[in-house]
N, C-alpha and C positions, 0 to 999 in steps of 0.2 A: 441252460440245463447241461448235466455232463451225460452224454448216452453212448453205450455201451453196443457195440456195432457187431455182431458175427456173418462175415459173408467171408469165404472163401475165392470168390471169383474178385481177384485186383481190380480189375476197371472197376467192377462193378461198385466193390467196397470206394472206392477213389472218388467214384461218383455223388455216392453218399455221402461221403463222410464233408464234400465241396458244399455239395446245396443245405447239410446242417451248418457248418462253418458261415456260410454267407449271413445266417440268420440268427447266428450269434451263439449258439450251441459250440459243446464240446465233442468232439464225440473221435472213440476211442477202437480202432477195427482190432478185429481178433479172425484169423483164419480156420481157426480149429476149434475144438468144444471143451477141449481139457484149458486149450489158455483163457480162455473165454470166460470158462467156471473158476479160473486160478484169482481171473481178475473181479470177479463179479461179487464175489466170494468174502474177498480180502478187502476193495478198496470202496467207495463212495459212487454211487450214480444213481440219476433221476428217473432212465428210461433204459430199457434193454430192446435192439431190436435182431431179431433171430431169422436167419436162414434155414429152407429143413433140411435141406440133402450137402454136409460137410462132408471131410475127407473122416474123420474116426468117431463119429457116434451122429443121430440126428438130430436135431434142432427140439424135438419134441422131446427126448432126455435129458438133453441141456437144459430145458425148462422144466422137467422134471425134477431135477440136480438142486437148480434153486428153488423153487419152492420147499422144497424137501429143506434143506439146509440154512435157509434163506430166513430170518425171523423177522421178517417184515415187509409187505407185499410192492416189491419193487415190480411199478408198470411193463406190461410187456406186449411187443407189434410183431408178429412173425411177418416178413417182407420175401414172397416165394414164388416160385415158377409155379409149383403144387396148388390149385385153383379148382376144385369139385368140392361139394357140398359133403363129402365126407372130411374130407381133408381138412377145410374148414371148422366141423364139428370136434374134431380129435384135437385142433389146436385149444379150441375153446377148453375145451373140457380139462385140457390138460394145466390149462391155468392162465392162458392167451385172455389180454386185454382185447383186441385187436389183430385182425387181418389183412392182407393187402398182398396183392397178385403183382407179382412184375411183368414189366418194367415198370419203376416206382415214377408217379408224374411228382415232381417237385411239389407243385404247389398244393399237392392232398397228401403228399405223407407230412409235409410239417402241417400243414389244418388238422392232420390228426393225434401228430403229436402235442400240439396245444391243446387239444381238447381232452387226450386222455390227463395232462397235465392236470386240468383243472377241474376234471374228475376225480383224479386223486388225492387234491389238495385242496376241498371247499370252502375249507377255513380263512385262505387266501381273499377270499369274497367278504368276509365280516369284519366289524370293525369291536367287536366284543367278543373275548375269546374265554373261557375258561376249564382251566387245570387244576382241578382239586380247589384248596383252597387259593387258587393264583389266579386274581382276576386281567387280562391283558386287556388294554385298550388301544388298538393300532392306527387311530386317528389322534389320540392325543400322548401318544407313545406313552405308556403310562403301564405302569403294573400294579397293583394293590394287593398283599397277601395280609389274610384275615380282615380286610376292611381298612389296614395300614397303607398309606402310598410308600412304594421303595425309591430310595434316591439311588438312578441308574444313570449310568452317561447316556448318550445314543450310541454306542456301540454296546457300550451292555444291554442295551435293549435289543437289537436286531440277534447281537448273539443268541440271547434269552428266548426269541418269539421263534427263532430257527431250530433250538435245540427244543421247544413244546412241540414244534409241527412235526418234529423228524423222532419223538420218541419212540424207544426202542430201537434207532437204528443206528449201524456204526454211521460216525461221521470223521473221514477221516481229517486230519492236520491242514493238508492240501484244499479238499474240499472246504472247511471252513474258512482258509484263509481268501478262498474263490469267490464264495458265496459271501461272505461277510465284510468283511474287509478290501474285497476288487484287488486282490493281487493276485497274479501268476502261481504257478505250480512249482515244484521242489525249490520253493524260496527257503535257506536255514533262518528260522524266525523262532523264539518262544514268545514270540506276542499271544498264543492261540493258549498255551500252557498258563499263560500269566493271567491273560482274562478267565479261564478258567478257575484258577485257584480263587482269583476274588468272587466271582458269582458265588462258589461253592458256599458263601460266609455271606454273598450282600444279601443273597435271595434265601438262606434257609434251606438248602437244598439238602433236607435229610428224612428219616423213615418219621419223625412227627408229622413231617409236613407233604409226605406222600411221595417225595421224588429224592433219587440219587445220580450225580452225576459220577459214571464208572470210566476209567481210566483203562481200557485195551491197549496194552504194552506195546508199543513200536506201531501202533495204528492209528489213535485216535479218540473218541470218547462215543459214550452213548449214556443219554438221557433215560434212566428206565423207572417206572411206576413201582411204586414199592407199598408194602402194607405197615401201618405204624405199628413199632413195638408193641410187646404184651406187655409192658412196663404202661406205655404209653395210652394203653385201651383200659388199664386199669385205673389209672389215673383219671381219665377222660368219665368211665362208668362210676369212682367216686363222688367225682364233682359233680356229676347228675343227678345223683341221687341225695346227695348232702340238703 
């Protein structure tokens, strides 16, 4: 997972960011609330985990900030000195997955980072998935649209079942290349733009068929739900009724 770190305090963050690192995570510290939001904002990640008391705004606006701007319910662990049952409530409410009192025990903030993971992502669990008319099957890597099988590679497939699970949200270049492919960060690649343009055309991916893959300039893509034409509902309403 890439996760998104705001602690101010250096050891502190050093600490964190060591025992996510060990277990295979990514994760990215930010000391203040403005860069925090600049990166939360703009780039790709799995998990955000929030300090409340920074140097220029709290932890609780910060999370406020995303939500608010944020189109898609990116997990969230506030990690804090701040520990009374108000305190608590105010994180929750304010849109807090999760809680935790410092000093962080390693081995129950990643137990709970896995766990909010897969509260997140249930989909992860099934081996039958479906997206409008796209049926997945991720035991026999397979897709079906309208009851047709699609001839995909295995990486058009994993592409594919990444960009269903993740719709609506940006996915940036880096990230897919992460997540999909096992490479590194700011590799120059159009491997990501090239698979892209051919799903666009293997899978159909247009307002008939309920989904658009969008191109955010100098970021990334995002998979979003779309309504089929009125061209398209007229057409559909003749054939019904013929």
């Amino acid at each position: 997972m890439r996760i998104a770190l705001l602690e101010d305090e250096h050891e502190q963050a050093h600490n964190i960011q060591s025992i996510l690192s060990e277990r295979g995570h990514v994760c990215d510290t930010f000391a203040n609330g403005q860069a925090f939001l600049g990166a939360v904002l703009h780039r790709s990640y799995d998990l955000m985990i929030l300090d409340w008391q920074i140097p220029d705004m709290s932890g609780i606006d910060v999370l406020t900030n995303v939500r608010a701007q944020l189109n898609w319910p990116l997990p969230a662990i506030f990690l804090t000195q701040r520990d009374t049952e108000e305190d608590i409530v105010q994180a929750l409410d304010a849109g807090a997955d999760d809680y935790l009192a410092k000093p962080a025990r390693a081995a129950e903030l990643v137990a709970r980072i896995n766990a909010l993971a897969r509260r997140s992502n249930p989909e992860s669990e099934q081996s039958l998935l479906r997206y409008g008319p796209f049926e997945v099957n991720t035991h026999q890597r397979s897709i079906v649209l309208h009851g047709e099988p699609l001839n995909l590679t295995d990486k058009d497939f994993d592409l594919t079942l990444f960009l269903f699970q993740n719709q609506g949200r940006l996915l940036t270049r880096d990230m897919l290349l992460e997540r999909v492919w096992g490479l590194g960060r700011d590799i120059n690649t159009r491997t990501v733009d090239t698979h892209m343009s051919r799903l666009r055309r293997r899978l159909g991916l247009n307002p008939e068929n309920g989904f658009r893959i969008k191109t955010i300039y100098q970021r990334g893509y995002r998979l979003e739900a779309v309504k089929p034409s009125s061209t398209t509902e007229l057409m559909t309403d003749t054939v019904a009724n013929a």
